[in-house]
N, C-alpha and C positions, 0 to 999 in steps of 0.2 A: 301665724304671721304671714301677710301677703308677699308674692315672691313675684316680681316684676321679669319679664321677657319680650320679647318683639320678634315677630313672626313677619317673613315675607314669603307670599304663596301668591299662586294663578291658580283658582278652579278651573276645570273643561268637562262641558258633556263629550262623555265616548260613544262611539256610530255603536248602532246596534250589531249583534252577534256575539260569537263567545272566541274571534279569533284575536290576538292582542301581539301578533308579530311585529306588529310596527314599533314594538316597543323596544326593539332591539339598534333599531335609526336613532334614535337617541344619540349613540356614539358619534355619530355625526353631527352633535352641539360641542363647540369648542369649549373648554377642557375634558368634557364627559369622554373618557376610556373604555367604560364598563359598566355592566352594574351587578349589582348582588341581591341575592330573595332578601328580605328581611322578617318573612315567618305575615302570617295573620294573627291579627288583632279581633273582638268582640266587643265593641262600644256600644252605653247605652247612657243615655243622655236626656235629662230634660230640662226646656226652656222656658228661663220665667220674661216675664214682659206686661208691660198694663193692659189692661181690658182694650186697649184704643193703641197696642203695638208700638208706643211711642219710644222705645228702644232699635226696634229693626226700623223703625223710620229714618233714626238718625245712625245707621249705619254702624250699631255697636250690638252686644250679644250678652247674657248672662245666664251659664248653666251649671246643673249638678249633673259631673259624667264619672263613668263606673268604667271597668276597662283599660288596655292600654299601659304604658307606662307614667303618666301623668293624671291618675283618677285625682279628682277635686273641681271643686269650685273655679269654675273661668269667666272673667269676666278679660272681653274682647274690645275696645275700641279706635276707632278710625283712626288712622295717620295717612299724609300723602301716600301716594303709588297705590304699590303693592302691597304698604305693609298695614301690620296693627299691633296695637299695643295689648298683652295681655296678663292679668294681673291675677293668679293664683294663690288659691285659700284654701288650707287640707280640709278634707270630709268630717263632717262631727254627725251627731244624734240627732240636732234639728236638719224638718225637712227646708225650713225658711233660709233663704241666702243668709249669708254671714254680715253681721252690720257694717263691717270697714267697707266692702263690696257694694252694699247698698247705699252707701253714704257717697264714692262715687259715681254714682248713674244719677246722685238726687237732681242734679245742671236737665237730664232728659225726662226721670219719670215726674218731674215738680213735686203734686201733693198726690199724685195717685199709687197707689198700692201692686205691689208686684204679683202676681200669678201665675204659675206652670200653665204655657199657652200652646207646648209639642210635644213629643215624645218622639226621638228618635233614635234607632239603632242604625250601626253600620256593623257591617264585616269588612276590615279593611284589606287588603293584601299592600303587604308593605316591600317596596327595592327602593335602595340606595345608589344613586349615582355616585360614581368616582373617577378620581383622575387617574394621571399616569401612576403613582403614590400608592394609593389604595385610599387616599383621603376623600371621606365624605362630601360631595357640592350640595347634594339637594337628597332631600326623601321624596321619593316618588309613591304614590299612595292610591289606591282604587278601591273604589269604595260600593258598595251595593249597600243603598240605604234605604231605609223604611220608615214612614215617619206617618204619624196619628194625632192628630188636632186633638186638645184638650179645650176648646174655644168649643161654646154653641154652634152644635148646626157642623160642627166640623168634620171632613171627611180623613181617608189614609191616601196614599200615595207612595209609592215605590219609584224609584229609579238608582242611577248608575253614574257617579261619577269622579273625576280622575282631579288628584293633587297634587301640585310639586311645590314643597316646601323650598328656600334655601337654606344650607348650613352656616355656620357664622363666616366660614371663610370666604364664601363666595359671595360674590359680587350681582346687584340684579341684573349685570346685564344677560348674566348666564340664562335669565329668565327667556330675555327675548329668543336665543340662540336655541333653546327648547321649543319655546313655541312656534317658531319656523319651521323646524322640523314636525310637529305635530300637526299643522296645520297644511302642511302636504300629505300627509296620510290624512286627512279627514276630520282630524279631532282639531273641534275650535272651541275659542273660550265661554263657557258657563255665563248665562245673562244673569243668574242670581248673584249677587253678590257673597252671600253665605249660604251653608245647610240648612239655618231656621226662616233665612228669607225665600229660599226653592221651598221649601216644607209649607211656607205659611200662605205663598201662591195657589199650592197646589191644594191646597186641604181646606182655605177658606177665602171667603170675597170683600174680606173686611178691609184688605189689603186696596183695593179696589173701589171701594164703596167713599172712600175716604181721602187717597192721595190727593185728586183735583180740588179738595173742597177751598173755599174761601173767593175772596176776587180775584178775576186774571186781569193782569196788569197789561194795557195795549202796548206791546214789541214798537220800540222805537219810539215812546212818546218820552216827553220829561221823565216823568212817574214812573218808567221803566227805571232807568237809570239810577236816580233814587231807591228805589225799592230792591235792586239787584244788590248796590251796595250794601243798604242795611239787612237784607237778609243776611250777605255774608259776615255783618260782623256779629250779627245773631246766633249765626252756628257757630263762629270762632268762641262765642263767649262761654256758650256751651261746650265748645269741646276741650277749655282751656281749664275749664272745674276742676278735672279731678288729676289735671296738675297742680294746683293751687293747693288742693287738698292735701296733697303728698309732698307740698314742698320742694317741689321739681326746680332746678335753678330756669331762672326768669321767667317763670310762670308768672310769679305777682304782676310784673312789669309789665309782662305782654298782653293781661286779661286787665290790667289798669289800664292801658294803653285804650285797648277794644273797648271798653267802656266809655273812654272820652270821647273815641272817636263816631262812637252811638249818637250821644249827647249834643257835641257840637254839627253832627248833620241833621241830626231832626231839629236845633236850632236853627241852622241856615237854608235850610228846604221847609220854613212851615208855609211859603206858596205853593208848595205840594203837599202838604202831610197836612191835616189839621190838627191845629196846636191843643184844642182839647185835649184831644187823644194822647196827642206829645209830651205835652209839658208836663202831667203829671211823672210821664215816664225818664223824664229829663231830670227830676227833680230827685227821683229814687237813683239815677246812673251816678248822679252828682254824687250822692251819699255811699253808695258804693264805692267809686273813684277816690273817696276820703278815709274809708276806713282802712282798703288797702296802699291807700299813702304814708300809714304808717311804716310797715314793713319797708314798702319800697324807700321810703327816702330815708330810711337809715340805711339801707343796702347802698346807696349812693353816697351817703354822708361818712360812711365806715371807707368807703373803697378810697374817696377823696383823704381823709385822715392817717389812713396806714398806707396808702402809697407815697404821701408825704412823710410820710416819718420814715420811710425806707429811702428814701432820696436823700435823709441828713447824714454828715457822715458822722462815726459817732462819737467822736468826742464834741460832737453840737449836742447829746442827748443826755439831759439831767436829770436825777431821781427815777424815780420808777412809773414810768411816764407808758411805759408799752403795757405793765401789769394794769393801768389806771384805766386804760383803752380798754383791756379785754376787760373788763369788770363792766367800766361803760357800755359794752357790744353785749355781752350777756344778757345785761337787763334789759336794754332798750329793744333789741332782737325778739325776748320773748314777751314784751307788751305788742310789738307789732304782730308778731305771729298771732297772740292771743285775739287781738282785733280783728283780724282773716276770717283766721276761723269760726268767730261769734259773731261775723256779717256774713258768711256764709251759713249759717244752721239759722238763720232768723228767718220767721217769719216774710220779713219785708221781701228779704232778697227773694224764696220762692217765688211771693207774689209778681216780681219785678220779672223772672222767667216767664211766668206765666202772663203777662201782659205783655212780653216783647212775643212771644207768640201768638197772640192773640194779633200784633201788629202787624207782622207777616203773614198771616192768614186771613185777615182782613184788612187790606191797607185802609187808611182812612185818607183817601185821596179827595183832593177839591181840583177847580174846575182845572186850574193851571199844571196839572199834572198828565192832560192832555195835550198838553203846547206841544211846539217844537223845542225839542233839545237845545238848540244854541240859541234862542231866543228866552227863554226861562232859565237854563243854567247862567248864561252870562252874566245875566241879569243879578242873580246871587251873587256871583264872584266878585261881580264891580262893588258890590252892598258890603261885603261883607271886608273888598281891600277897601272900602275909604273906612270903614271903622279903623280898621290896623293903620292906615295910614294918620290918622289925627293921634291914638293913640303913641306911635311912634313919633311923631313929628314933635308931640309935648315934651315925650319923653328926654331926645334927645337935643332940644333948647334948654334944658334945664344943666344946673351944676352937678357933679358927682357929689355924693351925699345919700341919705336912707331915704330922700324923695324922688331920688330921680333910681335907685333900685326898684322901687314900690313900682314906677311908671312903666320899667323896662319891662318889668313881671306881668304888670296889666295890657302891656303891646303883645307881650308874647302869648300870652292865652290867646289877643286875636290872631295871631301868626296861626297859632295851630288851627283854628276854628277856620280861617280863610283854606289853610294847606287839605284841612278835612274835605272841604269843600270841594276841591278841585279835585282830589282823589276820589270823589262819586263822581264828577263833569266828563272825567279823563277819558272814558270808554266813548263817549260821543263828542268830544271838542278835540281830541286825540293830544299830537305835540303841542299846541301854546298851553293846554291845561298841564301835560308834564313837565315844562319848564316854569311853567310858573310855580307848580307845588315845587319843583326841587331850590329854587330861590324862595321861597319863603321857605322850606325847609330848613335853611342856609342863616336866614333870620333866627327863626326858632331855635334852632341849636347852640348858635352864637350867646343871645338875651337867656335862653336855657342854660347854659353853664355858668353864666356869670351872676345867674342866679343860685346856681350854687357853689358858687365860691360864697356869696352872701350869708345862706343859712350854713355853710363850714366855720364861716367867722362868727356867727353866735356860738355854735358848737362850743370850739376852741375857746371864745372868753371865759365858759360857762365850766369847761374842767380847769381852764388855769384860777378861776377863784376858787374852785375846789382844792384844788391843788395848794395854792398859794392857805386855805384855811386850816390843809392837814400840815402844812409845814413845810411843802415840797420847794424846789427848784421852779421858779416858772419860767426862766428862759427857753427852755425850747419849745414851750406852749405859743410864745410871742414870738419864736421865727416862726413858726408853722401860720399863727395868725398872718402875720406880714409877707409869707411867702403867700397867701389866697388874697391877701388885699392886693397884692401887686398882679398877680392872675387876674383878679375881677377886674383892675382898672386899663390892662389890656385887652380884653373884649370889650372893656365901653370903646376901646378907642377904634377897634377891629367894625363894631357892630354897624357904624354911619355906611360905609362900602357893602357889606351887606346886605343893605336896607335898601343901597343904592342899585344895585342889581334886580331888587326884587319891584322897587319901581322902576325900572326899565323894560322891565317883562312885562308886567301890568299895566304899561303905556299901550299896549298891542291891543288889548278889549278896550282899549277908548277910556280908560279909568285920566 
C-alpha cells in the first residue's frame, strides 16, 4: 500500500575542498541552536523514465532505492515552492515499478514504457538542525554521489552535494534564513532541480538535444499570450492526474475546471490556433469535462442537500430521511467515481495527453497570432461578450419558469467562455482585462448557483417520490424543495445587477 508524504528541501553545490566549518554558521539561521551528527547513510538507487525523459521533463522522479531508512519505491512529484509530493511503495521481487506508482505518472509517460535510465549511489553524511528544545527543524544532509547512465552512449559522473530537508514543525521560512547563511560562506543553490536531473545532464545530451524542440512562439505577439496560457493549463492538467487518481479532495473539480478552461480558449482564440488542430481536441476536453461531471456534481449536489438538512431544526425532519441520503450518496458517489476512473484508463483520454502535447510543442499558429496583443485579444473579447450579451439579455426578458433556467445556464457557459478569455488577454491588456474577468466572474457564479439550486430541486422531487413510494413522510423533502426554489428565485432577482456591472466593464473595449 502507497504511503503519501511531502517533503520541502533546497539542493546547493558545496565549494570545493574537504573543509566544512561553515557548517557551524548555521546557528545563526533563526531558530537553529545546534546541530547533531546523525551517523552516514549508503544509498543506491535506480531511475526509471521513458526513452525520451518525459518524467524529468516535467519535473517528477520514479525510483527503486536500497539504503537508508526509507528503502522502497518513490515516486516524486512537483508542488509549488520548495516542496514535492512523494508517494511510497515497499520493495517486492519485481524489478518493474509497482502498478499503483505507474498508474500515477500515466498524465507524463502517456503510451510510452518506463526504463532504468541511471544508477546512482550516495554516501550521505547525515546532521540534524535544532532548536533551543532539542527539537528537529531540518535534516541537513551531504551527499558525495556517483551516478552512471543506463541510456545509450551514456557516461558516469561524480559530484558533491549539500541538502536541507524541513521537519514538519518548521516553517519554510526557516529555509530562506539557512540559505543566507550559506550563501555568505560560498555555498549557493544547485541549478539541477533533482539528483536524476544533475545525473541525466551530466552523463547524457538527450537532455539537450530535445528541450528547444517544437515552434518558438514570437515574445510579445498575440500567440504569445495565448500559447503561454494554454501551456499552463497543459501542465496543470497533467499535474492534477494523480490526484484525481487518489481521490484527493477537489482534485475532480480543479482538473474539470482545467479542462474547460482548455476548451473554451482554444474556442475563443481560433484566430490564433487553427481550428483543425483544435477542434478535434475541443471535442475530446468536452468529453473529458463530462465524465468527470459526474463525480463533481454530485459533490456539489450532496454538499447543497445535507447542508440543507442541517439548517432544519429537527422536529421539521420526518421519517428516515438522513439514512435515505446516505444510501443515495453511496450509490451515486461510487458511479461517479467509477466514471473518473474508466475516462481516465481509456484509450481516448491517453490520446487526448498526447495531442495537447503535441499542441505545445507545435503550436498551430495562423497569421493573426503574430498581431499585436490588444488589437487581436480585444478583438475576441468584444466577440465573445456580445455572444454573453444576447444570451443574457434573452434570458433575462423572459418569465421564471424551466425556460428561462435553460437560458440562464446557456448565458452562463458564455460568462465562463468570455472570463476564460480574458484570463489568457490579462498578462497583455493588464487592469480592464482583470476587471472585467472578475465582473463576469461575478455573473457566472451568480447564473452558476442558481443553476444549482435548479438541478437540487430535481434531486429533492426525485427522493420525495421515492420516498413517498416506500411509504415515508414527505414533508421535509418539500421544505428542502421550497427552501432551493426560493434560493434559486433570489439569484434571478440578484443576477440583472450583476449582468449590470459586467456591462459596464465591457463599455471600456467599445463593446
Amino acid at each position: 500500500m502507497a504511503q503519501l508524504t511531502r517533503e520541502t528541501e533546497r539542493k546547493y553545490a558545496t565549494p570545493e575542498g574537504d573543509d566544512i566549518g561553515w557548517l557551524s554558521h548555521l546557528t545563526g539561521a533563526d531558530p537553529v541552536a545546534s546541530l547533531s551528527e546523525g551517523g552516514v547513510q549508503e544509498l543506491d538507487a535506480v531511475y526509471y523514465d521513458t526513452a525520451d525523459l518525459r518524467l524529468t521533463r516535467t519535473k517528477a522522479s520514479l525510483r527503486r532505492r536500497t539504503g537508508g531508512t526509507d528503502a522502497g519505491w518513490h515516486l516524486k512529484l512537483p508542488l509549488p515552492g520548495d516542496s514535492r509530493e512523494e508517494i511510497q511503495a515497499p520493495l517486492s521481487s519485481e524489478a518493474a515499478p509497482p502498478d499503483e506508482l505507474v498508474e500515477l505518472v500515466l498524465s507524463r509517460t502517456r503510451k510510452a514504457p518506463l526504463r532504468p535510465v541511471i544508477h546512482i549511489r550516495s554516501t550521505r553524511s547525515l546532521r540534524h538542525l535544532l532548536d533551543a528544545e532539542g527539537a528537529v527543524l531540518a535534516d541537513l544532509s551531504m551527499d558525495a554521489v556517483w551516478a552512471e547512465s543506463l541510456l545509450e552512449d551514456g557516461g558516469h559522473a561524480r559530484w558533491t552535494e549539500l541538502e536541507v530537508e524541513l521537519a514538519n514543525r518548521a516553517g519554510p521560512e526557516l529555509l530562506d534564513g539557512i540559505e543566507e547563511v550559506l550563501h555568505e560562506h560560498g555555498v549557493d543553490r544547485e541549478q539541477s532541480p533533482s539528483k536524476v536531473a544533475h545525473a541525466l545532464a551530466e552523463t547524457t545530451s538527450l537532455l539537450e538535444r530535445t528541450v528547444d524542440a517544437g515552434v518558438q512562439v514570437a515574445p510579445g505577439s498575440a500567440g504569445h499570450y495565448v500559447f503561454v496560457y494554454v501551456d499552463g493549463l497543459v501542465e496543470a492538467l497533467t499535474d492534477l492526474d494523480p490526484a484525481v487518481r487518489r481521490g484527493m479532495p477537489d482534485a475532480v473539480h480543479r482538473m474539470r475546471t482545467t479542462a474547460r478552461r482548455l476548451r473554451g480558449c482554444l474556442r475563443s482564440y481560433r484566430s490564433v490556433l487553427d481550428r483543425e488542430v483544435t477542434d478535434p481536441i475541443r471535442r475530446d476536453l468536452k468529453w473529458l469535462a463530462g465524465e468527470l461531471g459526474a463525480e463533481r456534481d454530485h459533490e456539489v449536489l450532496r454538499e447543497r442537500v445535507t447542508s440543507g438538512l442541517r439548517e432544519l431544526a429537527g422536529e421539521l425532519v420526518f421519517g428516515p430521511v438522513t439514512a435515505r441520503l446516505q444510501a443515495w450518496d453511496v450509490a451515486q458517489r461510487a458511479e461517479g467515481r467509477r466514471r473518473t476512473l474508466a475516462a481516465l484508463a481509456s484509450p481516448r483520454y491517453l490520446d487526448l495527453l498526447e495531442d495537447l502535447k503535441i499542441l505545445t510543442a507545435a503550436p498551430p499558429l495562423r497569421a493573426k497570432a503574430a498581431g499585436k496583443p490588444k488589437k487581436v485579444l480585444v478583438k475576441v473579447l468584444l466577440k465573445d461578450y456580445r455572444r454573453l450579451a444576447r444570451r443574457m439579455d434573452r434570458a433575462l426578458d423572459m418569465p421564471s419558469g424551466s425556460d428561462r433556467d435553460a437560458a440562464i445556464h446557456s448565458a452562463r457557459k458564455a460568462a465562463k467562455r468570455l472570463r476564460y478569455a480574458a484570463e489568457a488577454a490579462r498578462p497583455a491588456l493588464g487592469k480592464p482585462a482583470r476587471r472585467l474577468g472578475k465582473r463576469v466572474k461575478a455573473v457566472q457564479r451568480v447564473s452558476g448557483t442558481q443553476h444549482d439550486t435548479v438541478v437540487t430541486c430535481h434531486a429533492l422531487r426525485r427522493m420525495a417520490v421515492a420516498a413517498q413510494t416506500a411509504g415515508e413522510p414527505g414533508f421535509t423533502w418539500g421544505l428542502l424543495y421550497g427552501r432551493e426554489r426560493a434560493a434559486g428565485r433570489a439569484l434571478e432577482r440578484e443576477l440583472p445587477g450583476a449582468w449590470a456591472r459586467a456591462r459596464a466593464t465591457a463599455r471600456r473595449y467599445g463593446a
